[in-house]
C-alpha positions as CSV (number, residue, x, y, z in Angstrom):
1,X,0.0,0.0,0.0
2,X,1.1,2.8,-0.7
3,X,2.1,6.2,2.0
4,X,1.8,3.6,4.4
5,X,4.4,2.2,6.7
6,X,5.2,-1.5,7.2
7,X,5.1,-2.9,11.0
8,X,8.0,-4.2,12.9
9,X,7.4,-4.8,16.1
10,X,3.9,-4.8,18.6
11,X,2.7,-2.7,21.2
12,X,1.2,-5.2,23.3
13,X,-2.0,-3.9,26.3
14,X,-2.4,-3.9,29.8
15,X,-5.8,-4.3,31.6
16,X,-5.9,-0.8,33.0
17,X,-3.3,2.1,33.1
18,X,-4.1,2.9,37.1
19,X,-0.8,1.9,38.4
20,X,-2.7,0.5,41.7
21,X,-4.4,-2.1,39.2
22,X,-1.9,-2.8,37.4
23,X,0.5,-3.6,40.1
24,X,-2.6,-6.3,41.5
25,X,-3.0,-8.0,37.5
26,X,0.7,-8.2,38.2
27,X,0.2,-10.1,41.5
28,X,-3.0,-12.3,40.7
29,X,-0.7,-13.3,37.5
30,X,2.3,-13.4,39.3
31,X,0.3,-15.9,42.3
32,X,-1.5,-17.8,39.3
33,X,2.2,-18.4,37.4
34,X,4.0,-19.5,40.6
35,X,1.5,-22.2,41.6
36,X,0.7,-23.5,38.7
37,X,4.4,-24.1,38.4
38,X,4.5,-25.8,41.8
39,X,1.2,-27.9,41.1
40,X,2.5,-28.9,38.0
41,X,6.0,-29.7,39.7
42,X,4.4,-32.2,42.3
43,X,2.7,-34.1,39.9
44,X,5.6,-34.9,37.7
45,X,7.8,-35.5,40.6
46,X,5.2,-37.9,42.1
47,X,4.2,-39.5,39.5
48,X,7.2,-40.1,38.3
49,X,8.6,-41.0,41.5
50,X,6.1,-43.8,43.0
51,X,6.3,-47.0,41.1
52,X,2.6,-47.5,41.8
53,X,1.7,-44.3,39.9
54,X,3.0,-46.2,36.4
55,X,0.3,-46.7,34.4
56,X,-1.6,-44.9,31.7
57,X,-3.6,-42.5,33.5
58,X,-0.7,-40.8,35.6
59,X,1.2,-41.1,32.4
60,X,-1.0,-38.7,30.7
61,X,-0.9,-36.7,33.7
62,X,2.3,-36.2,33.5
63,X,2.6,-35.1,30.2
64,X,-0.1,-32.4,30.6
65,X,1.0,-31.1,33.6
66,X,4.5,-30.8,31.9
67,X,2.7,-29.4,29.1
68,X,0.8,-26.5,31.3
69,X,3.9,-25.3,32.5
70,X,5.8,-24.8,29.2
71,X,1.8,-23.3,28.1
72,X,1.0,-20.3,30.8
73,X,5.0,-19.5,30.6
74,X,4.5,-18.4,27.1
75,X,2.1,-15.5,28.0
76,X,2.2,-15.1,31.7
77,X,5.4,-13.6,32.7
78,X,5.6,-11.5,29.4
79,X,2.1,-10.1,30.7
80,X,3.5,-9.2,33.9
81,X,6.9,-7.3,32.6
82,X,3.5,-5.5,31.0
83,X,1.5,-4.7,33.7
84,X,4.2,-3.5,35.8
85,X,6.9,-1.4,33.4
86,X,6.5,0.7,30.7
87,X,8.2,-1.7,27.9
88,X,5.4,-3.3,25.9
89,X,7.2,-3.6,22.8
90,X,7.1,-7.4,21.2
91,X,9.0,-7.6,18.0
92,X,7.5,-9.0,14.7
93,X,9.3,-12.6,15.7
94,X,8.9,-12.7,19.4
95,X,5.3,-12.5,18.4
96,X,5.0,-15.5,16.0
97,X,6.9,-17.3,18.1
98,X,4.1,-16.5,20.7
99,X,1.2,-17.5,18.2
100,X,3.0,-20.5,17.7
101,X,3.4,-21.3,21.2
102,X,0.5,-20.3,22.1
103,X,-1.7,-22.5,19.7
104,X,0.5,-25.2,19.9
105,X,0.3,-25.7,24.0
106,X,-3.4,-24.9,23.5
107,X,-4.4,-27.4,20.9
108,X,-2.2,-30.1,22.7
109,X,-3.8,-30.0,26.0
110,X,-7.4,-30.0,24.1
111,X,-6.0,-33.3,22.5
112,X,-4.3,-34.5,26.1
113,X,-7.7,-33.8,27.8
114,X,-9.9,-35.3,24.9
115,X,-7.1,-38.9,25.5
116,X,-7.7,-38.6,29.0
117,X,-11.1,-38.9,28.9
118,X,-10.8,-42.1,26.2
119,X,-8.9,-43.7,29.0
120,X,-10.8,-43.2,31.7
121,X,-13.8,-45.0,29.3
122,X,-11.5,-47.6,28.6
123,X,-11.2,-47.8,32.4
124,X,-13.9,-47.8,33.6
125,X,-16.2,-49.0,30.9
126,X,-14.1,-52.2,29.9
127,X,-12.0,-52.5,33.1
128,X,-11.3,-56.5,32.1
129,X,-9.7,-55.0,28.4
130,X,-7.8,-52.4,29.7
131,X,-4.5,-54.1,30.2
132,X,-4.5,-54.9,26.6
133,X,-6.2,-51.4,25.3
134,X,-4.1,-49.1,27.1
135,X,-0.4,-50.4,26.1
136,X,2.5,-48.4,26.9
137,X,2.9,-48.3,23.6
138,X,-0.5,-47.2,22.7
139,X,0.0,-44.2,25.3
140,X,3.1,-42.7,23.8
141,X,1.2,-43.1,20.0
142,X,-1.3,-41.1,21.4
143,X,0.9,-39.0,22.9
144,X,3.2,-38.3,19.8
145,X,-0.2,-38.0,17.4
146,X,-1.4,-35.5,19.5
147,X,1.9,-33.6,19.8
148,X,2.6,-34.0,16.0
149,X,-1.1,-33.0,15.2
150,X,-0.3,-29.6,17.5
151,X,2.9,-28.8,15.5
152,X,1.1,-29.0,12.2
153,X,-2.0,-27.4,13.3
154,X,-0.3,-24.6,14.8
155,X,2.3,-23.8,11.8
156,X,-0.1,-23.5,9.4
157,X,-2.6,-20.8,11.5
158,X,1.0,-19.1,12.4
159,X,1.9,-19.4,8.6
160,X,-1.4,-18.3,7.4
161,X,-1.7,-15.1,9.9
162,X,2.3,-13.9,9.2
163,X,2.0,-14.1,5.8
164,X,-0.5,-11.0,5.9
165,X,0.8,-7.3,5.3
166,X,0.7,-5.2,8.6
167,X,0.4,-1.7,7.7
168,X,-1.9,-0.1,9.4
169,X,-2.0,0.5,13.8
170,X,0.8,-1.9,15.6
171,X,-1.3,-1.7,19.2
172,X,-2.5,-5.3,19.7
173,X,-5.4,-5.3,22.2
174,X,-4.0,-7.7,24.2
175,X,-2.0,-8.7,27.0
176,X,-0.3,-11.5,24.2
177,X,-0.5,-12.1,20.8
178,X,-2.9,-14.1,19.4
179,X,-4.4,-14.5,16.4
180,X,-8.0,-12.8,16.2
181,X,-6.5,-10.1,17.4
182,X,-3.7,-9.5,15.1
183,X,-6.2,-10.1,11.8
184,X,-7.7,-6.7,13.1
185,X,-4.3,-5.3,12.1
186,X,-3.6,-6.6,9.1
187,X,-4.3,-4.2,6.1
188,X,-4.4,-7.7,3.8
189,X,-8.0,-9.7,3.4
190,X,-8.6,-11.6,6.1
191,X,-11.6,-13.8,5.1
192,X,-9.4,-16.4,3.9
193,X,-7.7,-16.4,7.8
194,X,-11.0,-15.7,9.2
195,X,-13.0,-19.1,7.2
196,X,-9.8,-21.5,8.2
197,X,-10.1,-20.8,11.7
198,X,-13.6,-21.2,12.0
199,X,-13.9,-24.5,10.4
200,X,-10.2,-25.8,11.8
201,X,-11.7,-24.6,15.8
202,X,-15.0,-26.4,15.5
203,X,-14.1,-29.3,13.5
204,X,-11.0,-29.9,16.0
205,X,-12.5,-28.2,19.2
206,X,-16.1,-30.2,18.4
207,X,-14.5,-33.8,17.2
208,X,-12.6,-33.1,21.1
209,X,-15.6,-32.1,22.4
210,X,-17.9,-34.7,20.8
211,X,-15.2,-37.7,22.0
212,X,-15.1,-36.3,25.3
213,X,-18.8,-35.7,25.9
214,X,-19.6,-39.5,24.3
215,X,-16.6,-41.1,26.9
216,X,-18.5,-39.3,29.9
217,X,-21.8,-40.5,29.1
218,X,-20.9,-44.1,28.6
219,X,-19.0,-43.4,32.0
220,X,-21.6,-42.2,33.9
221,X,-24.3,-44.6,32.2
222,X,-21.7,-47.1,34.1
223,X,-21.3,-45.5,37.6
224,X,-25.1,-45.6,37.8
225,X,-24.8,-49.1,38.0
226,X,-22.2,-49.2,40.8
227,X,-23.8,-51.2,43.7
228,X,-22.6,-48.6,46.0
229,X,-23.0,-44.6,46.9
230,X,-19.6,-44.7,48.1
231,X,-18.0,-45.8,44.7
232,X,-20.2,-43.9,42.5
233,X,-19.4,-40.8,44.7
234,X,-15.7,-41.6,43.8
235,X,-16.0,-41.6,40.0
236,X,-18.3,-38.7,39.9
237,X,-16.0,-37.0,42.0
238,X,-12.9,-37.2,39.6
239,X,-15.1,-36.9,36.1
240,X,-16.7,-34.0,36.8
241,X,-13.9,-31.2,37.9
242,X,-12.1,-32.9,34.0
243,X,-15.8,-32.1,32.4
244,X,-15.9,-28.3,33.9
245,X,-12.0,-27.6,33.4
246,X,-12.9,-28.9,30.1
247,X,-16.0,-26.8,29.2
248,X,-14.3,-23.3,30.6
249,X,-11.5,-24.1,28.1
250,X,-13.4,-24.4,25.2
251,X,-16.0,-22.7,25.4
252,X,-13.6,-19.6,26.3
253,X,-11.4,-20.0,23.1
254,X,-14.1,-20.3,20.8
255,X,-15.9,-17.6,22.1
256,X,-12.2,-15.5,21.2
257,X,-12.0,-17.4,17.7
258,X,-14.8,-18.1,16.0
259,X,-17.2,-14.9,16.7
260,X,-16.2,-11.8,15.1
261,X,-14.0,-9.3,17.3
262,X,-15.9,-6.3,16.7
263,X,-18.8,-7.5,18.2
264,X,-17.7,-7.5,21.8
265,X,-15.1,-5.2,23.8
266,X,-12.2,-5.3,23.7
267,X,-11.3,-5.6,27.3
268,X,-13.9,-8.9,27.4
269,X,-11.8,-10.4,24.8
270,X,-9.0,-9.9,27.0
271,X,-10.5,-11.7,30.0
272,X,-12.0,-14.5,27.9
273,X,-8.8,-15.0,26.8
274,X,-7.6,-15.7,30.7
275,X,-10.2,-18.7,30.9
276,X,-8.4,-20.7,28.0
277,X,-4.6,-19.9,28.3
278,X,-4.1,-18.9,32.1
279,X,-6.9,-21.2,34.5
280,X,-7.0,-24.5,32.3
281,X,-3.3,-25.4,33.5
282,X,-3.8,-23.2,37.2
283,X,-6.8,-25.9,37.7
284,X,-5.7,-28.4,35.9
285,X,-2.9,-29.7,39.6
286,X,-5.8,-28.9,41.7
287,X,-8.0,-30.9,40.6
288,X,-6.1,-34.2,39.6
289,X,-4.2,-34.0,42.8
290,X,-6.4,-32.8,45.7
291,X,-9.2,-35.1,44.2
292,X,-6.8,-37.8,43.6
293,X,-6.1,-40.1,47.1
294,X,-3.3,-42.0,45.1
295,X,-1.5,-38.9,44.5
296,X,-2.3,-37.6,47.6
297,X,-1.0,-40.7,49.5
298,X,2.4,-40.9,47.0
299,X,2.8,-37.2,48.2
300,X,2.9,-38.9,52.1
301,X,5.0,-41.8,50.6
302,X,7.6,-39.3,49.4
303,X,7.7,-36.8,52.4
304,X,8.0,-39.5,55.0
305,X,10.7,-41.1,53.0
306,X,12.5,-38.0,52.8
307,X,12.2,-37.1,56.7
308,X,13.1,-40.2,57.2
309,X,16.3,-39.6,55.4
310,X,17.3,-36.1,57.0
311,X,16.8,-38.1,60.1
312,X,19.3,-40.5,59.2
């Protein structure tokens, strides 16, 4: 175009420019990052740890908890260096690499939760066939699909989006980059970007959703029949924290995808945004370990163990 001037580098947002609320973003962040970090941590020392904690479903664990940690450290403490100074430059690179990131982690723990929830069908729908369902190797396939699947999904919407000309305002309303709002930049035609990730988000986030919401009804049509309230207290208990952690996240991302920005503000965007890239993995330890009495006692195993040893 031309009289126009190409763009560089980002001017990412903050929240509000009070310095009082900025400085508590900072700290709810800041409080949100640090024990997601140390949830995440446990589990992948515990489960990694206990012997008795080897099998399929702690494997999976593990990956995802290692997997939140590399996700909310893409955007978190970038967001804080934001809230609290006056740098909120992000050059043209730095911010691929966070689109790239970003979608990557995202679509990889939509893929980690949606295998989770196949093996705890498998588990609990055809306990006698489990052994021979859920292989080791069988887990790492599904692990590697769903990491390879991430890589390719999010190189082509980081591709597709950096390709476009950026000519016009470099102020991304956001806290990180991310795609919808970075189309809103672009001087190019969009509705080429705009088609591919509505039909890429539903037919992945719905196929997730769809496998997800089919394993949990076949679950709970089972835990019905358990002779016992105490059991079917027990399953309930540990499905439906995965089902809500599971909802928020979606929901949340395809409410920043697949509308159209200018229909909402911009500071709801920014907040919807929270739900799907800073709570999924801040819930995510909470839930599988304070619900979880294996994890719980392998956390007792551990720390006894090691008083044991400073004893000594």
């Amino acid at each position: 175009m031309p009289n126009s001037t190409m763009v560089t580098e980002f001017l990412l947002t903050r929240f509000s420019d009070v310095w009082e609320l900025r400085v508590l973003h900072a700290t709810l962040f800041l409080l949100m990052y640090l024990g997601t970090l140390m949830g995440n941590l446990l589990i992948v020392t515990v489960t990694t740890l206990d012997q008795s904690l080897h099998m399929p479903m702690y494997f999976f664990l593990r990956n995802l908890s290692v997997l939140d940690m590399c996700y909310i450290s893409v955007t978190v403490p970038k967001a804080c260096v934001i809230f609290l100074l006056d740098n909120r430059v992000i050059s043209m690179a730095g911010c691929a690499a966070q689109v790239f990131f970003v979608i990557l982690f995202a679509s990889a723990e939509l893929l980690f939760l949606t295998a989770m929830a196949c093996d705890r069908y498998v588990a609990i729908c055809q306990p006698l066939h489990y052994c021979v369902i859920m292989t080791p190797r069988v887990c790492v396939q599904m692990t590697l699909a769903s990491v390879l699947g991430s890589l390719s999904y999010s190189g082509f919407h980081t591709g597709d989006t950096f390709q476009l000309s950026f000519c016009q305002s470099n102020v991304v309303h956001h806290f990180f980059c991310d795609v919808p709002f970075l189309l809103k930049l672009s001087c190019s035609d969009t509705l080429g970007n705009e088609i591919s990730i509505f039909i890429s988000t539903m037919v992945v986030g719905g196929s997730c959703f769809a496998l997800i919401t089919m394993s949990y009804i076949c679950i709970f049509s089972t835990v019905i029949k358990f002779p016992t309230r105490g059991e079917r207290g027990k399953a309930f208990s540990t499905c439906v924290p995965h089902i809500l952690v599971v909802t928020v996240f979606l929901s949340s991302g395809i409410a920043v995808y697949v509308k159209p920005m200018s229909t909402s503000p911009t500071t709801q965007d920014m907040v919807t945004s929270v739900f799907y890239s800073i709570v999924p993995p801040f819930l995510n330890p909470i839930i599988y370990s304070l619900k979880n009495k294996q994890i719980k006692e392998a956390v007792r195993k551990i720390m006894r163990r090691k008083l044991y040893s400073i004893k000594l």
